[in-house]
Structure formats: C-alpha cells, structure tokens
C-alpha positions in Angstrom: -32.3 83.0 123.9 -28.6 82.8 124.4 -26.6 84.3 127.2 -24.6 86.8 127.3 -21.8 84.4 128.7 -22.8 81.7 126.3 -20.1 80.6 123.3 -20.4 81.2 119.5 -21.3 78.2 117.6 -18.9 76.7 115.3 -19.4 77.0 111.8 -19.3 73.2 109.8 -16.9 73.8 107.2 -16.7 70.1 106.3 -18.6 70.2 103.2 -16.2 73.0 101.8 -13.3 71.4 102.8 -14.7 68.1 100.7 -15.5 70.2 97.9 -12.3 72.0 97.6 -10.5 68.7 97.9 -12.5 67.1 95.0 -11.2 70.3 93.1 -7.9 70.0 93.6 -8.0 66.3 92.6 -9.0 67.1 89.0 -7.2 70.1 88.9 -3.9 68.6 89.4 -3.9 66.1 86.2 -5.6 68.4 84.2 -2.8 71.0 84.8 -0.2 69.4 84.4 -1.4 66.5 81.9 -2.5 69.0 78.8 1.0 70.2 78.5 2.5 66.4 78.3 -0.5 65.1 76.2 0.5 68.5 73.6 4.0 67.7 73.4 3.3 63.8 72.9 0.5 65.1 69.8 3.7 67.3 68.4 6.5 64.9 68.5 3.9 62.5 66.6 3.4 65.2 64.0 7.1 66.0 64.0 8.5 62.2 63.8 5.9 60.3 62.3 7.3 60.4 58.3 10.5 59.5 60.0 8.7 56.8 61.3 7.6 55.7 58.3 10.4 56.3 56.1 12.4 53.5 58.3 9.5 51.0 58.4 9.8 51.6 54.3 6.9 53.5 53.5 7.0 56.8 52.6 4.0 59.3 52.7 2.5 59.9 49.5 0.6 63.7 49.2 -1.9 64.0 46.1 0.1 66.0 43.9 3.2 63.1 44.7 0.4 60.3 43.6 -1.1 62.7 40.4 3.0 63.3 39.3 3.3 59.6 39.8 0.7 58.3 37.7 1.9 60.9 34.6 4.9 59.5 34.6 3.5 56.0 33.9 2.0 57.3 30.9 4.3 59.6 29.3 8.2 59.5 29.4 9.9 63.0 28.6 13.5 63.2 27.0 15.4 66.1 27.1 17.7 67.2 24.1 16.8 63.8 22.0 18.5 63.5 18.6 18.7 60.8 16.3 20.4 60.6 13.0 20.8 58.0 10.6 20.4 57.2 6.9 17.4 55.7 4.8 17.9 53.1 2.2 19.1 55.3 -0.5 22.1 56.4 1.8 21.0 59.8 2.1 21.5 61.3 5.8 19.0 62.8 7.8 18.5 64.4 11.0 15.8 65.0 13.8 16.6 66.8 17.0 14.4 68.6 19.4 14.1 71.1 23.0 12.2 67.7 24.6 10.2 65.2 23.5 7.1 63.3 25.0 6.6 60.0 24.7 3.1 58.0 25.3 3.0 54.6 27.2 4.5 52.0 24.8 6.5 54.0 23.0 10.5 53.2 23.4 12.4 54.2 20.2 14.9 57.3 20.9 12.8 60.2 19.2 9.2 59.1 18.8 6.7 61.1 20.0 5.6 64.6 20.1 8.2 66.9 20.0 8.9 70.8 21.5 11.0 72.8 18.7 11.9 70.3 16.5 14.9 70.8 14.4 16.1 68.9 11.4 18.0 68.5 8.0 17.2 66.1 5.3 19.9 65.4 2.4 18.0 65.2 -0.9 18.7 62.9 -4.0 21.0 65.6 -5.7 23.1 66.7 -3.1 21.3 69.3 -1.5 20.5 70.2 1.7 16.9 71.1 3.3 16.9 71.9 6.8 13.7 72.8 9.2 12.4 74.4 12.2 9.1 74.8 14.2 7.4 75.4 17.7 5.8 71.6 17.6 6.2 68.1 15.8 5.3 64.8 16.1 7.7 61.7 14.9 7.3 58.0 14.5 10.8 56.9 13.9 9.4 53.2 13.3 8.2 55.1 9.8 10.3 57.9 10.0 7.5 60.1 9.2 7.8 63.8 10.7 4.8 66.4 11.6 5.6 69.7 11.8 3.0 72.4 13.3 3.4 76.0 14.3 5.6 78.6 12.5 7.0 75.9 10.5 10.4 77.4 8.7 12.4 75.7 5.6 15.1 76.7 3.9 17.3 74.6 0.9 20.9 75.1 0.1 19.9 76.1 -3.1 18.5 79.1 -1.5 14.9 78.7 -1.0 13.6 80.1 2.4 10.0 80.3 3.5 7.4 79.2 6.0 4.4 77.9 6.6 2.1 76.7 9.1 2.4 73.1 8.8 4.5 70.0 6.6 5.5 66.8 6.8 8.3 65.0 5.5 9.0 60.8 4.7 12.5 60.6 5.6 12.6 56.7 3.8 11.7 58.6 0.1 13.0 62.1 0.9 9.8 63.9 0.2 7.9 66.4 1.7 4.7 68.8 1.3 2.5 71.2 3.5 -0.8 72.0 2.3 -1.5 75.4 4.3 0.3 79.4 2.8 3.5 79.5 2.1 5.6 82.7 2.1 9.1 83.1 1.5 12.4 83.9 -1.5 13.2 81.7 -3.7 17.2 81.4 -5.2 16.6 85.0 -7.3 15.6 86.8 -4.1 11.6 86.6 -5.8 9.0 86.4 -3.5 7.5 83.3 -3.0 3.5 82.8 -2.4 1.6 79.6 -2.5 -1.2 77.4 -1.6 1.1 74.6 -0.5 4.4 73.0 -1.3 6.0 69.9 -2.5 9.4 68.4 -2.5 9.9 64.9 -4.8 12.5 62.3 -3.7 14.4 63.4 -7.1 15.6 66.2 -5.3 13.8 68.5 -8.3 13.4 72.2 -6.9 10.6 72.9 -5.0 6.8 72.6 -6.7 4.5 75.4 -5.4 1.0 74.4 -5.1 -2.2 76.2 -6.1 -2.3 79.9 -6.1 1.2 81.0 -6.6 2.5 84.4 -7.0 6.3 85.0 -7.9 7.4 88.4 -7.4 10.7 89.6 -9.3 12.9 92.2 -8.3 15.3 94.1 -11.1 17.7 96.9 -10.4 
C-alpha cells in the first residue's frame, strides 16, 4: 500500500524512444532517396538514345527493322522513264507514277509499274500510245504487261480499251486477249474478243467475236 506522501513511479519510456529511433532511421533514406532514385530512372529514359547515338548505335523499333528489311528486297523509283530505239530504228517509250523493283533487278525501268504510260512508233510511221492502272516491264527483253483499265489509241484514229495487253517493243507488236471496246478511224464502234497489232504497222486485227457498228447521217 503506498502512502499518501509516497512519489509516483516513473514510467520507462526507453523502449519507445528505441523504437521511434529505429523509425526515423528508415524513414529518412526512404524519404528522401525515392525522389533521387526517380529522377536518376527518368534522366536514363530521357538520355539513353543520346547515349547510344554517340557510342554509334542507334535504337532500332520493329516497324524501323520491318521498313528495313523491305527495302532490301524491293527498290522503288519515282517518275522512271526510259526511252530508246529497237533494232529497226523505231522509237519507243515507257514511263510510269513509280515503279518496284525486286532484289536483283538494276536496269532503269524493270519491274512492276504504277500507271504506266507509253508510245510505240510502228513500221509505217504511226504512232500507238497507251495507258493503265498497272504494268510489269523487263527492259532486258523489252517486253511490257499491261493490267487494269488498259487504254490505246493510234494516230490513225483507233481508240479503245481493254483489260489487259502486252507489247514486244524489239518487233513492234502487240495483242490482248480479254474485250475490247472502242472507235475505230470512221467513228464505228469497235467490239472484240481480243486484238492484234503486227510489226508491219497493218491496222489493227480484231480477234474473235467482232461487232463494227457504223454510223451515217
């Protein structure tokens, strides 16, 4: 029983005083060491292509390594045009929007071509000149595919399309094998299985089924 005289006993506050010490001892770093840790993560982030641009290597992302390896494969031209001669000293010219070429190929025009445009001189003098959405040329033969909304017309006054022809610069010729609609010199409608144009420089021969339509006043 204590007296009424007697003293309070003091409270040990040691162990709180450890505790609260140990606190502040991971407290401290923690609090000020996440903010120097973030900015150190950041300037990385930031700097690190600069980095690597002067040590000489430059980051590659996937659509930089997928662009990459296309252009090993394929080599586009813009505006290509060749024009030249063949053996018989008759001119003749290809000319295109762009062309593709595939791996190996290195001549000026070869290759697949967007709106191809051309004129071919025949063996009398005339003129035939051409147009369409898509072609494909080898100018080591000098052979020209034409595809899509293929259109032809001849000095002498023919004008008609088709789907699809080819032409052999070398022996001035040229034939399509798919409808043919058009006018002929007369102003008659033209239709037709196919065409056909002989290195004589003959008007043209229209193949299979042909209708001629004549107009009088």
């Amino acid at each position: 029983m204590v007296g009424k005289n007697s003293l309070p006993r003091p409270v040990d506050r040691s162990h709180e005083w450890r505790c609260s010490r140990r606190l502040r001892f991971w407290v401290t770093p923690v609090k000020f060491g996440f903010p120097v840790l973030a900015t150190i993560i950041l300037a990385l982030v930031l700097f690190w292509p600069k980095v690597q641009e002067l040590s000489g290597k430059k980051p590659k992302s996937g659509i930089q390594k997928t662009i990459h390896s296309k252009r090993v494969l394929e080599n586009e031209l813009q505006r290509p045009r060749m024009k030249s001669l063949n053996s018989k000293g008759r001119a003749y010219m290809v000319q295109a929007v762009n062309a593709v070429q595939a791996n190996g190929e290195h001549a000026e025009l070869s290759g697949k071509l967007n709106r191809p445009h051309g004129e071919m001189e025949l063996d009398d003098g005339s003129l035939l000149e051409f147009w369409a959405d898509k072609g494909n040329f080898s100018q080591q033969d000098n052979l020209l595919h034409l595809s899509g909304n293929v259109h032809i017309t001849t000095s002498k006054g023919y004008d008609f399309r088709t789907q699809s022809a080819d032409f052999d610069f070398v022996n001035n010729q040229g034939e399509g094998h798919e409808p043919v609609t058009g006018i002929g010199p007369t102003r008659e409608n033209i239709e037709a299985q196919g065409f056909k144009i002989t290195g004589k420089g003959d008007d043209i021969q229209f193949l299979g089924q042909t209708r001629l339509t004549l107009y009088t006043k």
